[in-house]
C-alpha positions as CSV (number, residue, x, y, z in Angstrom):
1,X,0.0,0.0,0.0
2,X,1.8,3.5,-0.8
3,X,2.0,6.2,1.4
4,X,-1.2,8.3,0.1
5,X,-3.5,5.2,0.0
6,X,-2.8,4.9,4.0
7,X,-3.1,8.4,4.5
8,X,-6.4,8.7,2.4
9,X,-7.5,5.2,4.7
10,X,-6.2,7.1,7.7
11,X,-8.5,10.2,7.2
12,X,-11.2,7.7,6.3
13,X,-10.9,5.8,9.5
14,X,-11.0,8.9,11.8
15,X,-14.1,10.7,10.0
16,X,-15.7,7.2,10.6
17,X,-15.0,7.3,14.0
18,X,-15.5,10.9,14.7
19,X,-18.8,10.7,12.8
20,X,-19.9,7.3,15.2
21,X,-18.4,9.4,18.4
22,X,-21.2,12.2,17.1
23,X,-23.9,9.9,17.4
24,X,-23.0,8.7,20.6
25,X,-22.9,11.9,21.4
26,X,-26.0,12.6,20.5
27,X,-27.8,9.7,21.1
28,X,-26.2,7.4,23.7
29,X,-27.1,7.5,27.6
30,X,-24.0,8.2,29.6
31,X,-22.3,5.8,31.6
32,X,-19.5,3.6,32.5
33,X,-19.3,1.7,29.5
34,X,-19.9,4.4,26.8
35,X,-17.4,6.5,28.7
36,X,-14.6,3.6,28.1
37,X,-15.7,3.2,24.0
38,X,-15.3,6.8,24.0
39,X,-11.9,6.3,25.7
40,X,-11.0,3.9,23.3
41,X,-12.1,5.1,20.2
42,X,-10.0,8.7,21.5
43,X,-6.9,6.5,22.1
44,X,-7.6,5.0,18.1
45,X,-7.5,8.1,16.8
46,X,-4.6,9.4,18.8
47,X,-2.9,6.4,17.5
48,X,-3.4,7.1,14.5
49,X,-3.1,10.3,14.2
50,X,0.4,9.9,16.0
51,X,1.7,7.1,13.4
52,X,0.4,8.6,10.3
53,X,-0.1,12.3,10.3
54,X,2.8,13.3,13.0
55,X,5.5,11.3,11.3
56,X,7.1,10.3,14.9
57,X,8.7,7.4,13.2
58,X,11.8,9.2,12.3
59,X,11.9,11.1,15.7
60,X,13.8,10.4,18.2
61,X,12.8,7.1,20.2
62,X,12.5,9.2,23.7
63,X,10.1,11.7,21.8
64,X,8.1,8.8,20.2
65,X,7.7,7.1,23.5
66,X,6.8,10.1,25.2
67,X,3.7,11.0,22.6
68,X,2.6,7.3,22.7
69,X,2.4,7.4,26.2
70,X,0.2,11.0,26.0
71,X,-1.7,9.6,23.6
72,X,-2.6,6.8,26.3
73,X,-2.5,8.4,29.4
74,X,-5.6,10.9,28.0
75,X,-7.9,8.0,27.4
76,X,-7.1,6.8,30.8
77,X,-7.6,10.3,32.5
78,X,-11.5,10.2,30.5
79,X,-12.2,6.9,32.7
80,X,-11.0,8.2,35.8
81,X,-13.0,11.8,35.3
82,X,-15.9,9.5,34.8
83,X,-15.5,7.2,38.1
84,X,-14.1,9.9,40.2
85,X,-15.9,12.8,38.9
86,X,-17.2,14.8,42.0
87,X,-14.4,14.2,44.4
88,X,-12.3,15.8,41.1
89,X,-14.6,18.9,41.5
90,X,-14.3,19.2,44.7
91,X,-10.4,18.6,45.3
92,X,-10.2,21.8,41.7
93,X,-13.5,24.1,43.4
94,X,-12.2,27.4,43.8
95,X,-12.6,28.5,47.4
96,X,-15.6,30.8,48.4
């Protein structure tokens, strides 16, 4: 497969998913469960966004590692928002 073709299936596979994230959006009742697709589908596209549109595979190794790792540790942070939500806003309130 060249280059293009896996950008042009790249771009293809993240308006798919943005388009399906949309409707959960829209449509879906919140809860644990959607809150993890949504986590994965963000770490998906963070994926492959990183691989294909960053061109990270000719950086540095350290650099590479480190965006990988980001592009994880957001999906993660969405699941933990979700589960410990109010003691979040309450540890970040500003005081009265």
């Amino acid at each position: 497969m060249t280059t293009a073709n896996k950008l042009n299936l790249s771009w293809l596979i993240l308006m798919i998913l943005t388009l399906s994230g949309m409707l959960v959006g829209e449509y879906a009742e919140a809860g644990f469960w959607i809150t993890v697709s949504v986590a994965g589908v963000t770490a998906l596209k963070g994926r492959l966004i990183i691989d294909q549109f960053m061109e990270l595979g000719q950086a540095s190794p350290l650099i590479y590692r480190i965006v990988k790792i980001f592009g994880l540790v957001v999906p993660a942070l969405m699941i933990l928002t979700y589960l410990l939500g109010s003691e979040l806003a309450q540890v970040t309130q500003l005081p009265d």
